[in-house]
C-alpha positions as CSV (number, residue, x, y, z in Angstrom):
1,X,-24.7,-60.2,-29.7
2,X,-23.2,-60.0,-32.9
3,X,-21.2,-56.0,-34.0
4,X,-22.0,-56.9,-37.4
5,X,-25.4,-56.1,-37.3
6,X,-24.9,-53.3,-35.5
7,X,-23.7,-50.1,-37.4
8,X,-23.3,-47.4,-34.9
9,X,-25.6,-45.0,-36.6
10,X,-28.0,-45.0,-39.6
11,X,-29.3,-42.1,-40.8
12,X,-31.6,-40.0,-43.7
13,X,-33.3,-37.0,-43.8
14,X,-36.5,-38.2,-42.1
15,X,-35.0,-41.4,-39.5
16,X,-31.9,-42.1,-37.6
17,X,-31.4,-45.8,-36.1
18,X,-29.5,-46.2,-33.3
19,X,-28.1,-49.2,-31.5
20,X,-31.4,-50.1,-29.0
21,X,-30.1,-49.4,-25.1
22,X,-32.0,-50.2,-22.0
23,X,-31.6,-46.8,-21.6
24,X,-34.3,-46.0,-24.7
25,X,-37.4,-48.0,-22.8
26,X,-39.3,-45.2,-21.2
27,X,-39.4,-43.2,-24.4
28,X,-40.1,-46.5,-26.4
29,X,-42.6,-47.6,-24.3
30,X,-45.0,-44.4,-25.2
31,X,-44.4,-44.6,-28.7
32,X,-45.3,-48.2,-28.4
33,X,-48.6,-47.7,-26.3
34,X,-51.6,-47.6,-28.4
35,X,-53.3,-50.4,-29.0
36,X,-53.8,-49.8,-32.5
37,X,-50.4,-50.0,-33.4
38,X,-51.1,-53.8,-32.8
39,X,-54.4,-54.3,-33.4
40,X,-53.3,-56.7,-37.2
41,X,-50.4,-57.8,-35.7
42,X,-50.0,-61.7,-33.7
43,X,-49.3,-60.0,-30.6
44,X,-52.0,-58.1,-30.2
45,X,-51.5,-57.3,-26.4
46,X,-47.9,-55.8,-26.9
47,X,-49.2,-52.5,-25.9
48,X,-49.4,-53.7,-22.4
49,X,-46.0,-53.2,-20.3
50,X,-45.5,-56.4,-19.2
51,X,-45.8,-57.7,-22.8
52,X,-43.8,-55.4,-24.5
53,X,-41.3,-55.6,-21.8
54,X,-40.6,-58.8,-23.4
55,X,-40.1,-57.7,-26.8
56,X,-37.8,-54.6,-25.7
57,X,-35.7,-57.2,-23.8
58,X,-35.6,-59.9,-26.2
59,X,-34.3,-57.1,-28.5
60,X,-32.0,-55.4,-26.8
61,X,-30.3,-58.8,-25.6
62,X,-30.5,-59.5,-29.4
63,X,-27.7,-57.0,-30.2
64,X,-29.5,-56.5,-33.3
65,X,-32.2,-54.4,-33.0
66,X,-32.8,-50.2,-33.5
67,X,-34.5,-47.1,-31.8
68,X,-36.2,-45.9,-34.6
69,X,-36.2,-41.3,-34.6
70,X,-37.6,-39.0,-36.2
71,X,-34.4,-37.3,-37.6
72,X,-36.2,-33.3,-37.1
73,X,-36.7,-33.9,-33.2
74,X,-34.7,-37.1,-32.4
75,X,-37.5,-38.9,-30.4
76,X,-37.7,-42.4,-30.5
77,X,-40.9,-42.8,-32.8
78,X,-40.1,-47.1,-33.0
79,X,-38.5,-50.3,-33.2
80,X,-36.8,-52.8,-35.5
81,X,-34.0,-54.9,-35.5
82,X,-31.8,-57.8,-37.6
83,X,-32.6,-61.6,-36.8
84,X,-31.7,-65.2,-38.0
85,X,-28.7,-64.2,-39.2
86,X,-27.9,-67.4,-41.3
87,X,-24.3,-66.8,-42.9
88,X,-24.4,-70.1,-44.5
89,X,-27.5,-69.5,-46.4
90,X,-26.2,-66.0,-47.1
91,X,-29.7,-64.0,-45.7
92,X,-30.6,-62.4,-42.3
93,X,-34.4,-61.2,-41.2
94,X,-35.6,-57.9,-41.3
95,X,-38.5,-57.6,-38.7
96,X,-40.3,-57.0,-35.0
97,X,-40.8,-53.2,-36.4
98,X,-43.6,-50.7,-35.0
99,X,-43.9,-47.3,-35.3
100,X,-45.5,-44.8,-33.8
101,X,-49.4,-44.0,-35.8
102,X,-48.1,-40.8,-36.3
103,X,-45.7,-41.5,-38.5
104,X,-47.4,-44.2,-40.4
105,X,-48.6,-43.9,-44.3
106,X,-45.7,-41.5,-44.9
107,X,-42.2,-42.5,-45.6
108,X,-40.9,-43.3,-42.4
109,X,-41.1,-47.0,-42.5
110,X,-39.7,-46.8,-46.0
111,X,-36.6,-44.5,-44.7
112,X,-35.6,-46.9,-42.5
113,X,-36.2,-50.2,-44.2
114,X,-34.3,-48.7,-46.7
115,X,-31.1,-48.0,-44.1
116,X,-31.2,-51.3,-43.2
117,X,-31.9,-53.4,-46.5
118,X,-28.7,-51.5,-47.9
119,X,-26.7,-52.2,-44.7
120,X,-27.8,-56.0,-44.8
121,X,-26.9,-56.2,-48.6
122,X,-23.0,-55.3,-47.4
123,X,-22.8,-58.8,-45.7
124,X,-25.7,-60.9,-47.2
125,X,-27.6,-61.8,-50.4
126,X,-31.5,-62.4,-49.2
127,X,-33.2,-60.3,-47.0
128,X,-36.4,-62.3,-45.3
129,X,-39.5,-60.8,-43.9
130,X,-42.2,-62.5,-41.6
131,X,-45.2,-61.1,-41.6
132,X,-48.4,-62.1,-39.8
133,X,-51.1,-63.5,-42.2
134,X,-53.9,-61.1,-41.4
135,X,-51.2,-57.9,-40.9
136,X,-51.9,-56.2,-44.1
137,X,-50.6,-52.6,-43.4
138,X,-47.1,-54.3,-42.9
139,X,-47.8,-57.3,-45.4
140,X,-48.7,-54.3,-48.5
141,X,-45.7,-52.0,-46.7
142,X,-43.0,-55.1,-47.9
143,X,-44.5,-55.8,-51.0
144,X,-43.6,-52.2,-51.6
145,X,-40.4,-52.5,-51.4
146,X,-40.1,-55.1,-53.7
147,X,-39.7,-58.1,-51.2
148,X,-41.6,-61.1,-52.9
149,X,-44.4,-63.3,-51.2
150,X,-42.3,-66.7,-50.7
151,X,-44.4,-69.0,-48.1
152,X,-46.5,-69.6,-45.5
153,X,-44.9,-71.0,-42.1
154,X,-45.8,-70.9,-38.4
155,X,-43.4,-68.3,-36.5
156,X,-43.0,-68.3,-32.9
157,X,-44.0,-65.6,-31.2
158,X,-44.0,-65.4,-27.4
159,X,-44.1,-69.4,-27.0
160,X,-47.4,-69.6,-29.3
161,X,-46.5,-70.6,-33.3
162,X,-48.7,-68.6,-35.3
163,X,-49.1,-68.3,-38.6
164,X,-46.9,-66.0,-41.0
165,X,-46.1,-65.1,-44.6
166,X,-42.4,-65.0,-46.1
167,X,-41.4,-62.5,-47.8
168,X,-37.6,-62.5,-50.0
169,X,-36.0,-59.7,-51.3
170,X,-32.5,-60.7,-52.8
171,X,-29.9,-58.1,-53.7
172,X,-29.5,-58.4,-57.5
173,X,-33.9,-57.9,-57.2
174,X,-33.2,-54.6,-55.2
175,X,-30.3,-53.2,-57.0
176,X,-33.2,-53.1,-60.2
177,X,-35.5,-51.5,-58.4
178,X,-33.4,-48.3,-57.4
């Protein structure tokens, strides 16, 4: 678990991020439910308890990861966390988010990208993003925030490598665009 990666609180007028608990899985859960939240993504099937039981663990054991609210009425509306933290290379991962379809197309996802870009460029200089190849809602969501298509890899995912884009956003890149 690393403290660095997790502020206590993140907040704006639309999202708060909070440190993700055990405690926040029930509420999570339904947010996390519909299968067309996942439809575009690799793991299709995380709707399903068992599988997103797996991803809420693996990201609560992180130490890096959020319970995305909805600032108004402080339910949990989603999910995202820090990863591959790489302090020699000077860049972490931003990634694994979801939120609910009711708060998609708005400016939710932007809110709290934003939160955490700015709190990731206190400690590092590049900001990486994997995306699925064929998720384009979160692929086009990126690119508009100014993150730049860098490569195609394979990304494990559940045991299975399947194929991802890179995306970089360095800091002197998002210090022009605001």
């Amino acid at each position: 678990m690393s403290t660095l990666w997790q502020p206590t609180k993140l907040s704006t007028i639309l999202v708060l991020l909070q440190p993700l608990d055990n405690k926040h899985f029930t509420e999570m859960y339904a947010a996390a439910s519909d299968p067309l939240i996942w439809e575009q993504h690799p793991a299709w099937n995380r709707y399903q308890e068992p599988v997103f039981q797996q991803y809420f663990s693996e990201a609560v054991d992180g130490g890096m990861a959020f319970a995305i609210l909805d600032a108004a009425t402080n339910a949990i509306i989603g999910c995202s966390r820090f990863y591959n933290y790489l302090p020699e290379h000077s860049c972490v991962s931003i990634g694994y988010t979801f939120l609910a379809r009711a708060y998609w197309g708005g400016k939710y996802n932007a809110h709290c990208k934003k939160l955490m870009i700015d709190y990731a460029f206190t400690q590092v200089d590049t900001v990486v993003f994997h995306v699925g190849v064929n998720n384009i809602r979160s692929r086009k969501a990126v690119e508009k925030l100014g993150a730049v298509l860098f490569q195609e890899e394979l990304f494990e995912n559940n045991g299975t490598m399947l194929p991802h884009v890179v995306y970089h956003l360095h800091k002197a890149d998002w210090q022009n665009l605001r």
